[in-house]
VONU-426861 format. One record per atom (N, C-alpha, C, O, CB): residue in three letters; x, y, z. Coordinates in nm, 3 decimals. Glycine has a CB too. Example, Ala and Ser with C-alpha at 12.3 -4.5 7.8 and 13.67 -1.06 7.14 Angstrom:
BEGIN
zaro_east_north_up
Ala_1.319_-0.569_0.780
Ala_1.230_-0.450_0.780
Ala_1.320_-0.330_0.780
Ala_1.424_-0.332_0.846
Ala_1.131_-0.447_0.905
Ser_1.285_-0.225_0.708
Ser_1.367_-0.106_0.714
Ser_1.290_0.003_0.787
Ser_1.341_0.114_0.804
Ser_1.408_-0.060_0.572
end
This chain:
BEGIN
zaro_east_north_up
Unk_7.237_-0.015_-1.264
Unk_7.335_-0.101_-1.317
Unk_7.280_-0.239_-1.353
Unk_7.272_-0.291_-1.464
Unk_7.445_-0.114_-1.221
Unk_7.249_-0.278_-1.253
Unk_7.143_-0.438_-1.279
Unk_7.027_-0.438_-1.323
Unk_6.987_-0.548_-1.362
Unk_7.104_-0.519_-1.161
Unk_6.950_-0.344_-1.332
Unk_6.837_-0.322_-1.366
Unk_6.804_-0.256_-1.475
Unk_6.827_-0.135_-1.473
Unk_6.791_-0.280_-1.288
Unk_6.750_-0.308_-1.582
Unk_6.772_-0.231_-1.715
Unk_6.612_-0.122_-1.707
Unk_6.517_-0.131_-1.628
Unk_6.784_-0.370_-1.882
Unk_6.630_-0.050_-1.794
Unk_6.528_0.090_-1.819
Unk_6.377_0.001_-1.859
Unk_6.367_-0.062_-1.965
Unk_6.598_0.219_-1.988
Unk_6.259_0.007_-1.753
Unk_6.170_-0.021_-1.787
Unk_6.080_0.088_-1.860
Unk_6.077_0.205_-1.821
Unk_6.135_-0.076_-1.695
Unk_6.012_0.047_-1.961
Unk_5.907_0.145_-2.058
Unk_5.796_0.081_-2.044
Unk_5.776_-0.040_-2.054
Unk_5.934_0.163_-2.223
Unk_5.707_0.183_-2.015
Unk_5.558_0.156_-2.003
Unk_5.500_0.127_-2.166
Unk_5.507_0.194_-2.270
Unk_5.477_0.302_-1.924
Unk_5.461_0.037_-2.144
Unk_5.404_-0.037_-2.286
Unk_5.263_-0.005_-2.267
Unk_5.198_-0.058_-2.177
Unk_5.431_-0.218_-2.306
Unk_5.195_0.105_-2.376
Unk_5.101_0.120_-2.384
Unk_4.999_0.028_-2.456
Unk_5.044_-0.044_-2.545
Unk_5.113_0.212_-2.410
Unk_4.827_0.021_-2.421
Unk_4.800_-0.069_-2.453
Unk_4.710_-0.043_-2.601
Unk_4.666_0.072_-2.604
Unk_4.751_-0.128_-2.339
Unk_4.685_-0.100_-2.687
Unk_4.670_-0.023_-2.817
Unk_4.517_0.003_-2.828
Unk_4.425_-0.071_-2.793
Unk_4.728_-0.108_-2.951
Unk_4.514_0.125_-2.883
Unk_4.386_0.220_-2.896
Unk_4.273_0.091_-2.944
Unk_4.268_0.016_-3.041
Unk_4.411_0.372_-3.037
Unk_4.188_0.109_-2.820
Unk_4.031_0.034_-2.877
Unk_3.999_0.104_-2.985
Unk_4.064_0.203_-3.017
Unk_3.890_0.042_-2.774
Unk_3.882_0.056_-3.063
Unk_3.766_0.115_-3.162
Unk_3.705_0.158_-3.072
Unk_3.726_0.131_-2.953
Unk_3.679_0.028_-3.260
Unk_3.600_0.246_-3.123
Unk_3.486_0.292_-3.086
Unk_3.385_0.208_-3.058
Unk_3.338_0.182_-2.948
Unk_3.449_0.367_-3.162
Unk_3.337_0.146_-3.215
Unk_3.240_0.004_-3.196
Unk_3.272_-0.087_-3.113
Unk_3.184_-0.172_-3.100
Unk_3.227_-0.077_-3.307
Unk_3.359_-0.100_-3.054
Unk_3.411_-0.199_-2.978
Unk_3.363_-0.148_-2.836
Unk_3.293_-0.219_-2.764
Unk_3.572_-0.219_-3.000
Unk_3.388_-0.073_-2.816
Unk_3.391_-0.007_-2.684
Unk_3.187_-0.010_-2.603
Unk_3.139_-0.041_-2.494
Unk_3.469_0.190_-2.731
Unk_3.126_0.045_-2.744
Unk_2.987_0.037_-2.748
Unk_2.963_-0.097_-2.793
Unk_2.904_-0.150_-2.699
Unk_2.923_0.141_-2.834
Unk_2.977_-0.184_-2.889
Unk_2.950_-0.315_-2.835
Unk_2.987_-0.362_-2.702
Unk_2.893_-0.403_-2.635
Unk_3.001_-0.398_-2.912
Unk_3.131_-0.365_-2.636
Unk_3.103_-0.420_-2.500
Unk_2.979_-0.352_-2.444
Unk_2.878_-0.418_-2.418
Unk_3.225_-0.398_-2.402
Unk_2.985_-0.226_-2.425
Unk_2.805_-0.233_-2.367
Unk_2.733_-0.301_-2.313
Unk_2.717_-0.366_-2.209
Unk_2.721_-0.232_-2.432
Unk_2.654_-0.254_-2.479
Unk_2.544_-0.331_-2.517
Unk_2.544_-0.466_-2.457
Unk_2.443_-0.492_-2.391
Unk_2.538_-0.341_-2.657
Unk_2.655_-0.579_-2.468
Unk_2.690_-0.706_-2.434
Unk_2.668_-0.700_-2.263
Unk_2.616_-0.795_-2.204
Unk_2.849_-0.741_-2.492
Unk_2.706_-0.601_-2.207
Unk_2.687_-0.593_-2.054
Unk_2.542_-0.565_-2.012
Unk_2.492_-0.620_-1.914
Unk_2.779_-0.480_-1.993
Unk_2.478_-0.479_-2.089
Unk_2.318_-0.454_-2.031
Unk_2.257_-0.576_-2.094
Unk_2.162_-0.631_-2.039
Unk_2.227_-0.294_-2.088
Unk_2.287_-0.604_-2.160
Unk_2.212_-0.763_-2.257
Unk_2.131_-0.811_-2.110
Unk_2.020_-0.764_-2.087
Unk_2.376_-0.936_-2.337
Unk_2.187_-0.899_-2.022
Unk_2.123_-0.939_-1.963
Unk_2.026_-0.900_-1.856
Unk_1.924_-0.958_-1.821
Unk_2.177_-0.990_-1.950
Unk_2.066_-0.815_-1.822
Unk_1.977_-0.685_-1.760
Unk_1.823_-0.665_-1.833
Unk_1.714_-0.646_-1.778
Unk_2.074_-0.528_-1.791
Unk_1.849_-0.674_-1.948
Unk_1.741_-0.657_-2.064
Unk_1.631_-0.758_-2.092
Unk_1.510_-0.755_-2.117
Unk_1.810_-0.650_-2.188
Unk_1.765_-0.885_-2.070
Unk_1.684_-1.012_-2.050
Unk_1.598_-1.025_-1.941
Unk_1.477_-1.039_-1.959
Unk_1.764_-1.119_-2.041
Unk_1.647_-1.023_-1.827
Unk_1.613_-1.054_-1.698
Unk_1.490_-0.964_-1.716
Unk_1.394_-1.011_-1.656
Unk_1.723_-1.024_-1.574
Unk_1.453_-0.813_-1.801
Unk_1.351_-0.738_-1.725
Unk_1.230_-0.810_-1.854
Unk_1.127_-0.872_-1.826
Unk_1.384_-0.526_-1.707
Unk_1.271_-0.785_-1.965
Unk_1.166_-0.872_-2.037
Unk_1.089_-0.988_-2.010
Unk_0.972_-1.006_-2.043
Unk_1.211_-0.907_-2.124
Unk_1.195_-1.101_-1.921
Unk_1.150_-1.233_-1.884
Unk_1.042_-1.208_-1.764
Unk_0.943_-1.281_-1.760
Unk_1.281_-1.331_-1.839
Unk_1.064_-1.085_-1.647
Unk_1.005_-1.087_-1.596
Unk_0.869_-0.980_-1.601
Unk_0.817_-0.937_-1.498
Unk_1.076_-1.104_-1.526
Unk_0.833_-0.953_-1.706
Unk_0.752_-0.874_-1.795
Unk_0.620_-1.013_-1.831
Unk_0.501_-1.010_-1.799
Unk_0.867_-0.804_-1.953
Unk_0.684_-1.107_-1.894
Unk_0.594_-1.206_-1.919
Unk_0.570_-1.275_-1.841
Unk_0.480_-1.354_-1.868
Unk_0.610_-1.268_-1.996
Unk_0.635_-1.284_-1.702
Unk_0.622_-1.433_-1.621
Unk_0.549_-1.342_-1.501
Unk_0.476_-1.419_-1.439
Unk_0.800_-1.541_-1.571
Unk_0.542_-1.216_-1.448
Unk_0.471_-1.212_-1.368
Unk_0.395_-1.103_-1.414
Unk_0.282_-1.147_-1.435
Unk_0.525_-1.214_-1.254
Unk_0.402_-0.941_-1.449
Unk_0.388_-0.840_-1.507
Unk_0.277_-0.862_-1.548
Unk_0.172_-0.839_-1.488
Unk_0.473_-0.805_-1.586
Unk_0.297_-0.930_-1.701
Unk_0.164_-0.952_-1.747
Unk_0.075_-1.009_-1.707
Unk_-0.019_-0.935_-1.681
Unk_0.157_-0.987_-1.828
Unk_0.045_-1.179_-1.676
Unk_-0.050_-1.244_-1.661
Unk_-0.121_-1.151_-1.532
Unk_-0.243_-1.156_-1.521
Unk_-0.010_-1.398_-1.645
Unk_-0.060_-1.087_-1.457
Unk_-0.104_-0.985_-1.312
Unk_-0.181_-0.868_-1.353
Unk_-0.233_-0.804_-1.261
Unk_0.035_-0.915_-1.224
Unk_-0.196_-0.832_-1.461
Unk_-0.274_-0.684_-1.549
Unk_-0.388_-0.794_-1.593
Unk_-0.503_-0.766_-1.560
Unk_-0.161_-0.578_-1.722
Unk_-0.367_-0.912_-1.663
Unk_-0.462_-0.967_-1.769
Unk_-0.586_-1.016_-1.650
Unk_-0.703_-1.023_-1.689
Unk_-0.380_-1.115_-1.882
Unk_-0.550_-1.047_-1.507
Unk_-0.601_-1.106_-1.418
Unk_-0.699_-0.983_-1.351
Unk_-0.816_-0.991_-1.314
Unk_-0.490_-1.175_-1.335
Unk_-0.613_-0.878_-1.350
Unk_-0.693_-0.729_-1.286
Unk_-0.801_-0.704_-1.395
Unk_-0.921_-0.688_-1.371
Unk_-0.576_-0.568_-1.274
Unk_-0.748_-0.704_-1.505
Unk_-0.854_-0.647_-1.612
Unk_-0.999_-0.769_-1.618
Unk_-1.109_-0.726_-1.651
Unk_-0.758_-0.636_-1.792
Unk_-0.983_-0.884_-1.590
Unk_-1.084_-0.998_-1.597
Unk_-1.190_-0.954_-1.449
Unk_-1.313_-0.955_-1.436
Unk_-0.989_-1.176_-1.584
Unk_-1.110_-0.928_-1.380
Unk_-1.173_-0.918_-1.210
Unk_-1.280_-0.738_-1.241
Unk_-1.395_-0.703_-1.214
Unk_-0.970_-0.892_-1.037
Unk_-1.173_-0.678_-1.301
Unk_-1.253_-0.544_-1.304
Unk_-1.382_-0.574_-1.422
Unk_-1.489_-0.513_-1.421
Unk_-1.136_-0.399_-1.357
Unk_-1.349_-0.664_-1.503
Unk_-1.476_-0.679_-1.594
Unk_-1.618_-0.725_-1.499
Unk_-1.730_-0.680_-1.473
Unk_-1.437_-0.808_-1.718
Unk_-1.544_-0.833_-1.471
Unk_-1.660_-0.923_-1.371
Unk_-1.740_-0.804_-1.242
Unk_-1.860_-0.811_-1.213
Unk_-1.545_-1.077_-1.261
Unk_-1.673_-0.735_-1.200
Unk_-1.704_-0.650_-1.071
Unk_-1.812_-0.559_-1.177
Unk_-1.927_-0.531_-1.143
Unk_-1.543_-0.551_-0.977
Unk_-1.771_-0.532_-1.267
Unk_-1.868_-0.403_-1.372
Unk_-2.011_-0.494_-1.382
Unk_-2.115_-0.453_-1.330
Unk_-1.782_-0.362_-1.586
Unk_-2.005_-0.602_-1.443
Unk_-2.118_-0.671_-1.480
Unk_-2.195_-0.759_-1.369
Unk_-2.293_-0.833_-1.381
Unk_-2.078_-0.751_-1.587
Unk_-2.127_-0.728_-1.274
Unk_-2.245_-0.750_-1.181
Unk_-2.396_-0.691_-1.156
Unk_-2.399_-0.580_-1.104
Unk_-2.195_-0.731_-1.082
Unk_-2.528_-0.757_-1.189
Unk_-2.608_-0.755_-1.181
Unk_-2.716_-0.754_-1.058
Unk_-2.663_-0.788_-0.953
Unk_-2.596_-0.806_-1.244
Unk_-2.835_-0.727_-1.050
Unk_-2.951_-0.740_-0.936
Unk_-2.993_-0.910_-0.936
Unk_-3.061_-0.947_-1.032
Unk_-3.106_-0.628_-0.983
Unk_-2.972_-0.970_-0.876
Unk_-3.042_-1.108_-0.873
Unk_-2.887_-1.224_-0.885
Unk_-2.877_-1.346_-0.889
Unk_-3.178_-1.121_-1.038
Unk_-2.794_-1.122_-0.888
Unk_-2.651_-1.234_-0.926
Unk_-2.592_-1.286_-0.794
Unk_-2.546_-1.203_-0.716
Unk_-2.504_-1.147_-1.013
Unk_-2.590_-1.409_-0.765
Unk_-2.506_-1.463_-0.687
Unk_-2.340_-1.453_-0.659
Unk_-2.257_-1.468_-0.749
Unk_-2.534_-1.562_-0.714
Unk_-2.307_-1.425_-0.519
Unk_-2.152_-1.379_-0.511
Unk_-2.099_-1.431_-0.434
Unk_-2.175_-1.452_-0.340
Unk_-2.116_-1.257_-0.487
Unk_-1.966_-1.482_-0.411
Unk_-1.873_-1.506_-0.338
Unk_-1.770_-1.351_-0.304
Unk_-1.722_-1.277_-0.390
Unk_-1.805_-1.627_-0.413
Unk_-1.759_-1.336_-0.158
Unk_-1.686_-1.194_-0.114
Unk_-1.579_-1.246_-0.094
Unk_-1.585_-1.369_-0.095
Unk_-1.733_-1.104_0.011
Unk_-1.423_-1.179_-0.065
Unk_-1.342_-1.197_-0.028
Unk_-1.305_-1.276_0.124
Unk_-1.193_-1.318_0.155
Unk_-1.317_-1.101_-0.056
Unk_-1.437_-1.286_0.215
Unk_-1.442_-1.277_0.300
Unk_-1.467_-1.413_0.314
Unk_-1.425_-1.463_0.419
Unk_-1.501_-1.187_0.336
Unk_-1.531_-1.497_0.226
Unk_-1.633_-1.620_0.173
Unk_-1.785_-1.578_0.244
Unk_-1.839_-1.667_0.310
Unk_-1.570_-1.801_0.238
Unk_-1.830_-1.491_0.237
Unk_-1.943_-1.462_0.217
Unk_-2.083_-1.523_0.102
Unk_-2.088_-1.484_-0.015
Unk_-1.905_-1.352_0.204
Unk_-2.142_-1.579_0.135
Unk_-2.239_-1.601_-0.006
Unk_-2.330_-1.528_-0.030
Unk_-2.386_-1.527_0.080
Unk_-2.308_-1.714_-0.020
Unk_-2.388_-1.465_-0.093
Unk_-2.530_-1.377_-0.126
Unk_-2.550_-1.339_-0.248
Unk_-2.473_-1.321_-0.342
Unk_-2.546_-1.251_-0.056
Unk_-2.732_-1.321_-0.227
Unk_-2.744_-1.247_-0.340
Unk_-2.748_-1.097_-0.353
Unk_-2.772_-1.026_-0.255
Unk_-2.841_-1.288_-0.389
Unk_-2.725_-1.044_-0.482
Unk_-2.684_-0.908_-0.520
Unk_-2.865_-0.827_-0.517
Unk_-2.957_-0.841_-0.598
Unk_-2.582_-0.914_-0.707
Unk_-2.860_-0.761_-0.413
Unk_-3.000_-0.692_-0.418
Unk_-3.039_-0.553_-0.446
Unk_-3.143_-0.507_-0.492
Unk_-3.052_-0.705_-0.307
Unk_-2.898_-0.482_-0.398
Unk_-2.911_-0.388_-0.478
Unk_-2.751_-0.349_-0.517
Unk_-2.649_-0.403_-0.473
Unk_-3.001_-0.277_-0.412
Unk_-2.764_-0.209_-0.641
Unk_-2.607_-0.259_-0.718
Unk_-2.617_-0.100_-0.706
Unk_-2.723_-0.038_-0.720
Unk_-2.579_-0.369_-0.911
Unk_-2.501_-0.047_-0.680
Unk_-2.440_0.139_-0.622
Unk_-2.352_0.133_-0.743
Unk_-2.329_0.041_-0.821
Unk_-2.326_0.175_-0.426
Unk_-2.306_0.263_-0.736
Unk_-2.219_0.282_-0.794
Unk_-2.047_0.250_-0.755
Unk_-1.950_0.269_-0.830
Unk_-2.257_0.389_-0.812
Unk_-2.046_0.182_-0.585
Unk_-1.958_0.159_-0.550
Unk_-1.976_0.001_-0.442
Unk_-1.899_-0.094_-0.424
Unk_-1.915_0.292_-0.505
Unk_-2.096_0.027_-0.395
Unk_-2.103_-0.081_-0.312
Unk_-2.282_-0.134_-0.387
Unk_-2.373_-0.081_-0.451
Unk_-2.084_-0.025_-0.115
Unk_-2.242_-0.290_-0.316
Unk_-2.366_-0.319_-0.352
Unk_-2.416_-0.386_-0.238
Unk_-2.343_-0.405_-0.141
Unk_-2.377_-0.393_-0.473
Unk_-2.558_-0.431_-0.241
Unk_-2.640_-0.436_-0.108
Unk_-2.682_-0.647_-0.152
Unk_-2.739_-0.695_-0.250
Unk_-2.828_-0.271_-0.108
Unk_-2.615_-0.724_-0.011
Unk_-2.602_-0.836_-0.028
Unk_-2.686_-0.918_0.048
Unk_-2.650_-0.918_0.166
Unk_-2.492_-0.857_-0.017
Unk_-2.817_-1.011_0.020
Unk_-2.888_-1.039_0.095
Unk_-2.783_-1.189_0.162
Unk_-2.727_-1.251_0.071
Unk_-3.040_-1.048_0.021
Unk_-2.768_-1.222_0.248
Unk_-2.698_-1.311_0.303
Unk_-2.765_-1.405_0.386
Unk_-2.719_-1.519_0.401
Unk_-2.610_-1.255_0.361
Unk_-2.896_-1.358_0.455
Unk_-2.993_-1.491_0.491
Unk_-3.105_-1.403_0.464
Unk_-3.073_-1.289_0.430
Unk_-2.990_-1.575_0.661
Unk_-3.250_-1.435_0.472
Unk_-3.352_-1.460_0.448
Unk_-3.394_-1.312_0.565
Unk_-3.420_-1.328_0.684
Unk_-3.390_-1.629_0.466
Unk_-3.393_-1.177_0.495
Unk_-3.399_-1.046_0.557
Unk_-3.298_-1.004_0.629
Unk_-3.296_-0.907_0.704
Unk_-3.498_-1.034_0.633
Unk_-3.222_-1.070_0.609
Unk_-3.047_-1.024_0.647
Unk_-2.965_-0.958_0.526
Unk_-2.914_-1.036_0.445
Unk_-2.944_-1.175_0.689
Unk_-2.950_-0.824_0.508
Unk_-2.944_-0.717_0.392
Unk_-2.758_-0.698_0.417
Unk_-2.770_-0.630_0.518
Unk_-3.069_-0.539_0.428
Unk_-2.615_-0.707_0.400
Unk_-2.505_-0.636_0.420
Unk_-2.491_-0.536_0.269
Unk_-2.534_-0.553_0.154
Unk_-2.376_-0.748_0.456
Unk_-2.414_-0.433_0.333
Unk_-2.366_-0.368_0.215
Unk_-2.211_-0.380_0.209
Unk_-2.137_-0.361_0.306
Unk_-2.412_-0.220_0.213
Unk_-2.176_-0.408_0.103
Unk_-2.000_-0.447_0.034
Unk_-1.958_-0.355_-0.041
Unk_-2.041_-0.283_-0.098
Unk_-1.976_-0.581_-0.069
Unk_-1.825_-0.337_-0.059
Unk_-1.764_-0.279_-0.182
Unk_-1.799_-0.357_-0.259
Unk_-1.850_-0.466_-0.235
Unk_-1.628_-0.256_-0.194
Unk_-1.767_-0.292_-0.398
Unk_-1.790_-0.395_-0.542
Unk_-1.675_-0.448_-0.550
Unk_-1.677_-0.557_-0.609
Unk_-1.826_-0.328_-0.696
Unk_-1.555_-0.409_-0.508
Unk_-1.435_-0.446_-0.514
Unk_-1.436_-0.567_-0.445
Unk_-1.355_-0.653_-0.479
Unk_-1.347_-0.354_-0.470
Unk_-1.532_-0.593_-0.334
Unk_-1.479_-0.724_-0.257
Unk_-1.547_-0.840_-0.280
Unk_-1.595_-0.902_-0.185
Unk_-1.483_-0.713_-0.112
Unk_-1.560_-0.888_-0.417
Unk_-1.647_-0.960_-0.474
Unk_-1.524_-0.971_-0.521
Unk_-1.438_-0.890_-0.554
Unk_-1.779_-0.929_-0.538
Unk_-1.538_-1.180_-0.518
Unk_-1.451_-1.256_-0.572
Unk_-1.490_-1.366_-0.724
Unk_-1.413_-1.395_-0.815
Unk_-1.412_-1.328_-0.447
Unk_-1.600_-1.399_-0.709
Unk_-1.673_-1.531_-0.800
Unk_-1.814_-1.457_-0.771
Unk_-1.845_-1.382_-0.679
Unk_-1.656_-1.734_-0.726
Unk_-1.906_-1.512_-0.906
Unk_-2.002_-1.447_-0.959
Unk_-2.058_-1.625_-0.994
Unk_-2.025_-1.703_-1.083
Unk_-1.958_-1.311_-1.092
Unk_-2.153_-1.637_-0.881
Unk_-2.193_-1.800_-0.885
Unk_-2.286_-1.850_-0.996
Unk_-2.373_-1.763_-1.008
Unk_-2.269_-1.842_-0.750
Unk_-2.308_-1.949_-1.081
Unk_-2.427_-1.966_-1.109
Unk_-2.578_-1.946_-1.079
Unk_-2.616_-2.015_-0.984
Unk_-2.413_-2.032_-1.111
Unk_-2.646_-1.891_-1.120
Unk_-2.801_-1.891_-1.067
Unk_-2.810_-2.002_-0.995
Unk_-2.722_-2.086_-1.019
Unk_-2.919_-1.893_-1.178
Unk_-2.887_-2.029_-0.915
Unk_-2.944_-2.164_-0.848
Unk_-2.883_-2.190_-0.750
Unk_-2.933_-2.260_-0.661
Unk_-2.943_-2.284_-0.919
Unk_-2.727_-2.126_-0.742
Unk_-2.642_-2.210_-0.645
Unk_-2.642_-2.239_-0.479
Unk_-2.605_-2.335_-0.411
Unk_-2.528_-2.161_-0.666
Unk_-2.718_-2.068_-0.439
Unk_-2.716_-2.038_-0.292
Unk_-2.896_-2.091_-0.296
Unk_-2.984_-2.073_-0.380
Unk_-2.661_-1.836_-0.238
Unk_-2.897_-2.160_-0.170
Unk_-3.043_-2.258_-0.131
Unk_-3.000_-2.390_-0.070
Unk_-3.084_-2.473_-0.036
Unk_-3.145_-2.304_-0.280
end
């Protein structure tokens, strides 16, 4: 009596494009966020591995090294995996090649 006949008011048909633009608009930043962090850590972290793996390859017999360890020596003999590090005066260690940090100037250790 007091209350008149409520009708559900439907709400009018989206587009399609519409529907797939919102999307797109929602992963947007998602997209952003993974790109940004593509350049800010991602990369310069590969460009840094690839410099270190160069340097570890071209290590030489007679090359001065800094180890991870701060080790100083020279490179006396060079393996295919480790190399053989004179560290005092008939004091011989053997290292990974991997644990070579800096590749010193000639002259430096004395």
């Amino acid at each position: 009596m007091f209350i008149s006949s409520a009708f559900a008011q439907t709400a009018p048909a989206a587009a399609a494009g519409g529907d797939l633009q919102s999307t797109l608009m929602g992963m947007l930043p998602l997209v952003l966020m993974f790109v940004v962090l593509y350049f800010v850590m991602i990369r310069p972290q590969m460009k840094k591995q690839k410099e270190h793996r160069a340097m570890v390859d071209a290590i030489a017999k007679g090359d001065e090294v800094v180890t991870v360890g701060g080790v100083l020596g020279t490179v006396t003999k060079v393996g295919e995996g480790y190399i053989g590090l004179e560290v005092a005066s008939g004091v011989e260690v053997q290292i990974q090649r991997s644990a070579v940090v800096q590749v010193l100037p000639k002259g430096t250790i004395k």
